[in-house]
N, C-alpha and C positions, 0 to 999 in steps of 0.2 A: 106361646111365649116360652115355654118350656124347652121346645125344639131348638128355641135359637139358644137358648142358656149352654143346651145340650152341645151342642156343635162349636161354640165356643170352648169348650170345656173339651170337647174332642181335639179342635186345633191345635190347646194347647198342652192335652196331655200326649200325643203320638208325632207333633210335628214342633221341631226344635222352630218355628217364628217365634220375630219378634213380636212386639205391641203393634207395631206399625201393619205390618204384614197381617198380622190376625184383623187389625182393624179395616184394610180396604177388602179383605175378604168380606167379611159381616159390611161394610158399605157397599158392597156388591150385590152382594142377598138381599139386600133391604131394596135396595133400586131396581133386584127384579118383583121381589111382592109388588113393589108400587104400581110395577106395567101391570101386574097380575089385575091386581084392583082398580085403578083408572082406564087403563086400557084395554085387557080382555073383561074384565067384571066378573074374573073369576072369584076372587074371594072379597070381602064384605070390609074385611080394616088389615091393617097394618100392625102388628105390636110393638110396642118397646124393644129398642134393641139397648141390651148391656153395654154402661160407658166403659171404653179402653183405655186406661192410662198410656198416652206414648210420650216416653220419656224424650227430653230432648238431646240429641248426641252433642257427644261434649268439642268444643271447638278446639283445636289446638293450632299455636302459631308461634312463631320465631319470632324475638328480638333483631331491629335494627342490627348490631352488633353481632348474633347469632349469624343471623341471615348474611353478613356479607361475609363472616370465615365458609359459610357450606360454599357460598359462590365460588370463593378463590379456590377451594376444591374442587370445582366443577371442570375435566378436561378442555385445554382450549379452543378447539373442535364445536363442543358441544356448548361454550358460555352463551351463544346467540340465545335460544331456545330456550333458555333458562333464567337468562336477563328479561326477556320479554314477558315470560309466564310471572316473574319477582315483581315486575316496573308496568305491568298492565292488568295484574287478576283476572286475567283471561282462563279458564280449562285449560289442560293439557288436549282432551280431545279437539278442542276448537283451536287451538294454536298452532298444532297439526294440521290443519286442515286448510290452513290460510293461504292463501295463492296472492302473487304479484298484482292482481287485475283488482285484488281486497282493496288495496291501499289506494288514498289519495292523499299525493305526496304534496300537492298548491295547498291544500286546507290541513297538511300534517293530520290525518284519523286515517284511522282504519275502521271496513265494515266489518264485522264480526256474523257470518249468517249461516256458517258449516258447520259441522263436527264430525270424528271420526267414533262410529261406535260399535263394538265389537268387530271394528276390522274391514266397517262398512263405511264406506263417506255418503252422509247424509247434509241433504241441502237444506236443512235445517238446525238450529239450535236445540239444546237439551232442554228437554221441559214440554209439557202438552200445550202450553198454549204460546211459547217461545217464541219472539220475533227478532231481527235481526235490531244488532245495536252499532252505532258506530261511537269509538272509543278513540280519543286524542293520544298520538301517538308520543312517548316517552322521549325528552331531549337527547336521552344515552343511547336511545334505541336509533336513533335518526339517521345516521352514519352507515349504517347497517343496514339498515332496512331501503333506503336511497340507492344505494350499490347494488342490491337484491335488484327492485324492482327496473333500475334504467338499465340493468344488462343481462335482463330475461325476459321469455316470452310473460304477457299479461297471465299463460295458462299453468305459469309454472310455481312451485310451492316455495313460500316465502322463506322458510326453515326445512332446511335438507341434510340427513345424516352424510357427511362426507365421505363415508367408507361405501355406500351406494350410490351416493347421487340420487338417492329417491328420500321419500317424504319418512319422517321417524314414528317407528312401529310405535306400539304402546310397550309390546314387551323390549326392544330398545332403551327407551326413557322411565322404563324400571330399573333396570338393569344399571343406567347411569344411575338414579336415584341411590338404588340399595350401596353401590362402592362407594358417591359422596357420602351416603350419612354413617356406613360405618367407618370412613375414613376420619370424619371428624366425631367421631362416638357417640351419635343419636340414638334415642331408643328406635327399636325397630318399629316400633306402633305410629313413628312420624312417618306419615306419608310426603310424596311431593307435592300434592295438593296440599297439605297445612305451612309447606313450605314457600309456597306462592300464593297461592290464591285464599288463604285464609290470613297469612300473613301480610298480605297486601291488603286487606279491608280493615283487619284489624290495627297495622300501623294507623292508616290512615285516620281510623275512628280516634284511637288515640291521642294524635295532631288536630284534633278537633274540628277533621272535615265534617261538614254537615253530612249526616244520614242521605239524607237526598241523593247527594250527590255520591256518595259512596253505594247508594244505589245501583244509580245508575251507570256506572264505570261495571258495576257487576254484571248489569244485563239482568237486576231482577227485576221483574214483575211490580212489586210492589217492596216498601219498608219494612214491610213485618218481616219477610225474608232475611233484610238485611241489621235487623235488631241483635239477634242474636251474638254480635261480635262488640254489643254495649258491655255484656254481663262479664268481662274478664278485661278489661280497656280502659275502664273507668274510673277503677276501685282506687290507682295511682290521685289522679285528681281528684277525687273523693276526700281521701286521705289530707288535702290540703287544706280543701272546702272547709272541713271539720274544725281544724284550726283556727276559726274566725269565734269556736264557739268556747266558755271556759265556765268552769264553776269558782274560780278565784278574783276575787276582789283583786282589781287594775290600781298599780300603784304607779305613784309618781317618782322617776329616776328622772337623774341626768337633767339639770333642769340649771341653767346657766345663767351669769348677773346676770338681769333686767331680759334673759329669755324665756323662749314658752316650753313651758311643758311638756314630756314628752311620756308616754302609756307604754 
């Protein structure tokens, strides 16, 4: 028990991790004691391992109103890509990564089941146990994406920087990123990702789409995933809720010949 105390205390005094990182490390160690012990029979138990506070990262997302000034900032070139990542909460990696043969156009969805990561295209989604999702495709997007796919090959990428004609890097749609948001004077800490895809679940939470279903447009796994965009969404409606409740005696106004009463 000690050891592990130890090593934890090592992690965190010589290696700048976080909570998260120290903790799959020590969830690491522990899952090899276990082989150790069920499976070779080398040692006899298992100890206690030290809890890891991991804090939760804080979500940050743009207003309605926000979000449509960064757009009209967005070069017109590049608004496809950007409307799509706004109007579907899709990743950047996986947005990238879409091809013409994704889409079907008779049931309006696209399959979502690629992603680009570190530069790799991977026939899978992010996440260890990730499976493909198909997401209905956005009215504003329809126009766009219809022209895309009936005058290209099925093999060809659905969103394509026009100054190559090939599919957009990541350090590309950084580079767009960083000139919109300091064009419209964002902190530099807003990523594009809070500017779509955090921003598009938490609108939605907002508007009172069911969890479920904002869910599932995300491509998570399960709700608890997609909780986390209650705790900053709400507090608006909350604020209202509250309103029902009073410490003041209800008096009687406005109350007209021979009518009823009004609180």
């Amino acid at each position: 028990m000690l050891f592990i105390f130890n090593s934890k205390e090592h992690l965190e005094k010589n290696h700048d991790f976080g909570g998260k990182y120290t903790k799959n490390i020590l969830d690491n160690f522990r899952t090899f004691l276990n082989y150790l012990k069920n499976d070779l029979e080398i040692i006899d138990t298992v100890p206690a391992f030290p809890v890891i506070e991991v804090l939760q990262a804080k979500t940050t997302w743009l207003t309605p109103e926000l979000q449509r000034q960064v757009f009209e900032s967005v070069p017109d070139d590049d608004k496809p890509i950007i409307a799509f990542l706004m109007l579907s909460g899709c990743r950047p990696g996986e947005a990238r990564a879409l091809k013409c043969k994704d889409v079907d156009l008779a049931n309006g969805v696209i399959n979502i089941s690629a992603t680009f990561s570190n530069g790799i295209l991977r026939e899978k989604r992010k996440g260890r146990n990730a499976k493909s999702v198909t997401i209905p495709i956005h009215p504003e997007m329809l126009e766009y994406i219809k022209n895309r796919v009936e005058g290209n090959l099925l093999g060809t990428y659905l969103f394509v920087n026009v100054n190559t004609n090939k599919y957009y890097s990541e350090n590309k749609l950084t580079k767009i990123w960083d000139a919109v948001r300091d064009k419209v004077g964002l902190a530099k800490s807003i990523r594009l990702y809070d500017a779509t895809r955090h921003s598009f679940a938490s609108q939605l939470v907002s508007k009172g789409v069911p969890l479920l279903n904002v869910s599932w447009l995300l491509g998570h796994s399960s709700t608890k995933m997609t909780e986390r965009y209650y705790t900053h969404t709400d507090v608006g409606r909350l604020k209202t809720d509250i309103i029902n409740l009073s410490l003041k005696e209800a008096t009687v106004t406005n109350v007209p010949p021979g009518g009823k009463a009004v609180l």
